[in-house]
N, C-alpha and C positions, 0 to 999 in steps of 0.2 A: 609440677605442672602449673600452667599461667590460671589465673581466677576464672578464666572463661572455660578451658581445658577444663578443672574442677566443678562447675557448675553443671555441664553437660554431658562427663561421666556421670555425676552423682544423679541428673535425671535421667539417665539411660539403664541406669544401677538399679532406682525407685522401677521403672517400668520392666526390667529383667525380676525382679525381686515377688510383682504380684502374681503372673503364674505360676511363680515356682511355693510362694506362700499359698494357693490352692490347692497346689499338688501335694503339698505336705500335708493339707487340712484330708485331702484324699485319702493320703497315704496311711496318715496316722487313727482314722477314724476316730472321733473324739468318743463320739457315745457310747465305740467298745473299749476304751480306755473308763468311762466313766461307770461302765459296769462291770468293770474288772476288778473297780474297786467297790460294789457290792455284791460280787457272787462270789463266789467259793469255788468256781468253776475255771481250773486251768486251760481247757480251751477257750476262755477270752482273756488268756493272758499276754499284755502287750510287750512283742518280741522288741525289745531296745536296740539289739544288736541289728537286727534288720534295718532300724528306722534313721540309725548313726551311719550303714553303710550307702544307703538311699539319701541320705540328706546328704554327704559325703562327696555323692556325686552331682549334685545340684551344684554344692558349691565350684567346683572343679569346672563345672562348665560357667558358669556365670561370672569366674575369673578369664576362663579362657576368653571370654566374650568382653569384658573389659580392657584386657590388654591388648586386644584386636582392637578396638575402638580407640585404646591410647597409640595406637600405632599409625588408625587414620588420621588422626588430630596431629600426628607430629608431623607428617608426610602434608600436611593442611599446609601445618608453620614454614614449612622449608619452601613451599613455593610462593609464600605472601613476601610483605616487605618486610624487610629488617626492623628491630625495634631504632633503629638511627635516620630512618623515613618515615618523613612528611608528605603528608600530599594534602592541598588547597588549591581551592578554586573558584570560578565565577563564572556568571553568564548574564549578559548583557543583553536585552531588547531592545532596541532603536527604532522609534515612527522620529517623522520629519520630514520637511518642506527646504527649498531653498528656491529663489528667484533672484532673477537678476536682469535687467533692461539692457545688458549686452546684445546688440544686434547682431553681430559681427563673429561670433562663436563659427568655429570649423569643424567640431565635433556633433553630428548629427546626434547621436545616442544620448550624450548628455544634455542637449539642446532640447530632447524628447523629454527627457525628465525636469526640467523648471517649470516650478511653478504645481508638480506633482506630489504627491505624498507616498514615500517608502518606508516600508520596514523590512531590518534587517536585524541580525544577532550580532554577537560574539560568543565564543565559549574557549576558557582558558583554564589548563590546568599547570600547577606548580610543585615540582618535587623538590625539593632539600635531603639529601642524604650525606649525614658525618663519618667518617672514619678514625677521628682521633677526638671528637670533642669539640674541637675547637674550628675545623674546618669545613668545606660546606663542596658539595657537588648540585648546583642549580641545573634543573631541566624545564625551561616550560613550554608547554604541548598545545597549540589555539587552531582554532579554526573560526570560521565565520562566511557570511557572504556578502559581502561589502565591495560590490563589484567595481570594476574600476569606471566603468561609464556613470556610477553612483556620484551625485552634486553631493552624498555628504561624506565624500571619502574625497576629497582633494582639488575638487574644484575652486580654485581662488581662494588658496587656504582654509579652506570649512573641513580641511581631513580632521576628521572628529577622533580622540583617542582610544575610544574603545572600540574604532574602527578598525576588520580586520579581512583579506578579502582571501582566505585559501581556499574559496570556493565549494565549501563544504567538506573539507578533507582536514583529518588532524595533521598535523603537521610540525618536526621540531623547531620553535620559533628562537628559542634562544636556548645554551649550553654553554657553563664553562665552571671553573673548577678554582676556587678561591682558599688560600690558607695564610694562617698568621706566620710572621716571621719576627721573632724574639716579642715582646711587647708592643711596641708601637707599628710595625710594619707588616701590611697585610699586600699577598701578590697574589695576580688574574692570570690563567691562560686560559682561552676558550675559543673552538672551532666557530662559534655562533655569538658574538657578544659585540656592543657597543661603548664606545670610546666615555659615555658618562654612566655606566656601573661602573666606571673604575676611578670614579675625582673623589678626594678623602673628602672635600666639601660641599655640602646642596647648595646650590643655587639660589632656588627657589622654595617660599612653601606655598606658594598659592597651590593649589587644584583646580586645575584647569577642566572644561569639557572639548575646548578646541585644543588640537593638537601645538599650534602656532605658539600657544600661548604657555607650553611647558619648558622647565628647565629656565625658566625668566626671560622667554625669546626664541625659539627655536628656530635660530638662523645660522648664518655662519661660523659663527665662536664653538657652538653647541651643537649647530646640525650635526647627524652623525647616520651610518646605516652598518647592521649589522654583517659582519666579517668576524674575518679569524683574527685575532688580536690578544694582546698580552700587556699588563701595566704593572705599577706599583704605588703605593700610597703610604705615608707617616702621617700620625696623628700624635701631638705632644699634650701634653695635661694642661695646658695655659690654655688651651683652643686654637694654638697655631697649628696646621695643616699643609701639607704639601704632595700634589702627585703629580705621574708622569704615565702616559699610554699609548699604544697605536693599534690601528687595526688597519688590513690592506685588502680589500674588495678582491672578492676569487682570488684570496692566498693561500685558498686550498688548492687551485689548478696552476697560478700562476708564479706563486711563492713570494713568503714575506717579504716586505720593505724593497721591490723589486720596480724597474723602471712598467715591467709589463702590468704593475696593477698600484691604484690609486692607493695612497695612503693619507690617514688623516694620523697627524701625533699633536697632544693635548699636553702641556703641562698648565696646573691648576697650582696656585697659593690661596690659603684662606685662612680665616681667624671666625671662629664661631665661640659664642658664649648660651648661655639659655634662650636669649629675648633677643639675637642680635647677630647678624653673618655678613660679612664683605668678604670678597671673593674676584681673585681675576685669572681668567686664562688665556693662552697663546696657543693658538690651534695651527701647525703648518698643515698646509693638505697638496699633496703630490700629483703627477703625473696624470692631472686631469680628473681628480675628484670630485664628480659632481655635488652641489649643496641641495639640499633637500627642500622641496617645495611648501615645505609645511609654514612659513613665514617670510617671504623673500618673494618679491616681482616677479614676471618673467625676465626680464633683463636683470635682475638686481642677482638670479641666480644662474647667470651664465658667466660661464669661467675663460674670457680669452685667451689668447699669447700659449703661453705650453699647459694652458689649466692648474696652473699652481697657485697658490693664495698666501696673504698671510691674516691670519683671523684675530682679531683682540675682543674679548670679553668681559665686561665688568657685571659686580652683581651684587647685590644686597636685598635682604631683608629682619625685618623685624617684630615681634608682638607683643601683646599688651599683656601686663600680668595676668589677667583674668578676663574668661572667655561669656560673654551676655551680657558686653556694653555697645553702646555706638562708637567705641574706637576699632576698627578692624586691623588686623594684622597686612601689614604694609610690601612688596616684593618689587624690585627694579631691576632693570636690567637697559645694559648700551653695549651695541657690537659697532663695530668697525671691522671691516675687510678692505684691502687691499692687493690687487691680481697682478696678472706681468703683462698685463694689455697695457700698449703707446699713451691710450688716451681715455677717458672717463674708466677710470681704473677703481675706484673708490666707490664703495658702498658703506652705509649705514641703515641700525634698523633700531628701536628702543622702544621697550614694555614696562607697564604698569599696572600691578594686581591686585585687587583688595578680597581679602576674606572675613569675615561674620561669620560666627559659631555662637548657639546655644541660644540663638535670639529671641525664636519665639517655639522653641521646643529643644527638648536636651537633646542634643547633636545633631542639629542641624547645623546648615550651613548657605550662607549666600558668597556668590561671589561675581566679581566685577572686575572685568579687563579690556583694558584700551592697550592699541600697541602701532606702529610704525612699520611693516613689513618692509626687509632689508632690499633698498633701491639704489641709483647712481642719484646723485645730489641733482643732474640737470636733465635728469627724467620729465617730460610734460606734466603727469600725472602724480600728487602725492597719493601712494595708499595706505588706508587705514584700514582697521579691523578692531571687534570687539564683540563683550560677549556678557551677558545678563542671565544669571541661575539661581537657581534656589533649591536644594540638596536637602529633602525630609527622606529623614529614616521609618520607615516604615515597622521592622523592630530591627534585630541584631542583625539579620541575617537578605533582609530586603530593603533598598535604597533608591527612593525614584527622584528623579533631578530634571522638572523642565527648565529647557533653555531656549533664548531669542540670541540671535548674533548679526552680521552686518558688517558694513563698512564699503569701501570703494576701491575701484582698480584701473587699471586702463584697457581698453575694449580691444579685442583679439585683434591684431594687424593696425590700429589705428591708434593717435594721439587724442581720442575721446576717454573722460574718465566714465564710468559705469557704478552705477548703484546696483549692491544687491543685499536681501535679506531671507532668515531661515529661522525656523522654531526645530527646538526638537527636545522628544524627552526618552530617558536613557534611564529603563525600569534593571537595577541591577540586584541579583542573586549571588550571595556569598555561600560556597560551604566548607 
């Protein structure tokens, strides 16, 4: 039996054990045992044979009663997890503001909310289950209410990352089923997955609170949205790195790599060492692919001509030997896209991240990000974006992070740019 099996017979054993050491005190009566051994008198002689067939049967039942209760306990085991499952999680509290002097907004509902203070969650759970060791079955299960009229779920890029909107319902957010192949090569396929779980190299190490601002950009090179999809990746011992992936939007209804649904395919090269990563990628994206608004204009992410693209990504970062100085660890990134539209065809978008660890308490964390959201070059309007945090851990297991963020864009239907700004703070629960 497992140590918790053993601990819990043994106190089920202790509590069987005390009525039945009564009933023996009963049975056996001491005091005529103790004058049987001063009288002379064979009627208070203590009958053995009766007290071995009586005790005899005590035990008989207090086994029976034992391996009934080893029988619940096993029946317990077979419907828990396997001992090759994990299960971890989080939940995420969000308060916060966002305003913005756009006059021009056509969204009543979000219009309603500038300038207001919301709170909202997230709650995420994460299974890992191995079947050989070495392999890995990821499920994670989130909900939240981060609605979509919510200013801080995607309004001019403020979608915050641990923004989540299933509207209170759990929900499988991602699934897919990863194993090695000889030493350096590991392959994805997954009903539920995105096209950067599968690059052998990170991007970025900033940690971001806005969404915009992960993966070192989250525009075109990088946008990605979850599908059925399938990759591969090598990793060589020098830090050279190379992979390859696709996923195809409804390639469960529509089926893979098909004209009737977008595809995005990534190939990744990169060279990582301890203090040090460069990295670039070629994103083709098919049959009208949308790019994902989490860093890109409104124009800058519309896809004309047949919606095909070709996406280039560069990326780098680096950090300082030791973490509780004023050198922070450094993350860049530059996208260029290129569409099949006649004419302003070209977009660009380029980020920069700083992180501080350990500054004025052990693991904590500040950070700071400025970035270019991916536009056409003769756009009226340049937009920017940016984000100001400070990451104290509370102890292991609680993390609160207030942030201020900002930047400018251009005004709903018009060649006016807009100012807007937002605080928020994101109280997070690990278990």
């Amino acid at each position: 039996m497992k140590l918790f099996q053993q601990l819990l017979v043994a106190s089920t054993a202790v509590g069987l054990f005390s009525p039945i050491a009564a009933q023996a005190s009963e049975t056996m009566n001491l005091e005529g045992m103790n004058s049987y051994g001063r009288s002379d008198s064979k009627s208070q002689r203590f009958d053995n044979k009766t007290f071995t067939n009586e005790f005899s049967e005590e035990l008989a039942t207090l086994k029976g009663r034992v391996d009934g209760l080893e029988a619940q306990q096993n029946d317990f085991a077979a419907g828990s997890f396997s001992d090759t499952t994990t299960l971890d999680g989080k939940a995420v509290f969000t308060v916060g503001m966002f305003d913005t002097d756009d006059s021009g907004t056509t969204d009543d509902d979000t219009d309603d909310l500038y300038g207001k203070i919301q709170a909202m969650y997230t709650y995420t759970m994460n299974l890992n289950t191995s079947f050989s060791g070495d392999d890995n079955l990821y499920v994670r299960i989130k909900s939240g209410n981060h609605s979509g009229g919510s200013v801080l779920k995607g309004e001019e890029n403020t979608y915050l990352s641990a923004g989540n909107s299933n509207a209170d319902v759990l929900k499988v957010d991602k699934i897919w089923y990863s194993t090695p192949v000889g030493e350096r090569n590991t392959v994805w396929v997954g009903p539920k997955i995105e096209n950067y779980y599968m690059h052998a190299t990170t991007p970025s190490i900033y940690k971001p609170v806005l969404k915009a601002f992960t993966l070192g950009g989250n525009a075109a090179a990088y946008g990605a949205s979850t599908s059925p999809g399938a990759g591969w990746a090598y990793k060589a011992d020098n830090g050279f790195a190379v992979s390859s992936n696709f996923t195809t939007k409804s390639g469960n209804s529509t089926g893979l790599l098909t004209d009737e649904g977008g595809t995005s395919w990534a190939t990744q090269v990169g060279y990582t060492k301890s203090r040090y990563s460069v990295s670039a990628i070629l994103n083709q994206k098919y049959n009208g692919w949308a790019d994902t608004s989490y860093f890109t204009s409104d124009d800058g992410a519309a896809r004309p001509g047949d919606g095909s693209s070709t996406n280039i990504g560069l990326r780098a970062w680096w950090r300082p030997a030791e973490t509780g100085t004023a050198t922070p660890s450094i993350s860049v990134g530059y996208d260029t896209s290129e569409t099949d539209a006649t004419g302003n065809s070209n977009t660009t978008a380029y980020f920069v991240g700083l992180n501080w660890q350990d500054i004025f308490n052990a693991d904590d964390r500040i950070g700071m990000a400025i970035g270019q959201p991916q536009k056409h070059e003769d756009d009226p309007v340049d937009p920017f974006l940016y984000e100001v945090y400070y990451e104290y851990k509370v102890n292991d297991s609680v993390t609160v992070t207030p942030t201020i963020f900002g930047g400018s864009y251009n005004e709903a239907s018009s060649d006016v740019e807009a100012d807007m700004f937002g605080y928020v703070v994101n109280t997070t629960f690990k278990f």
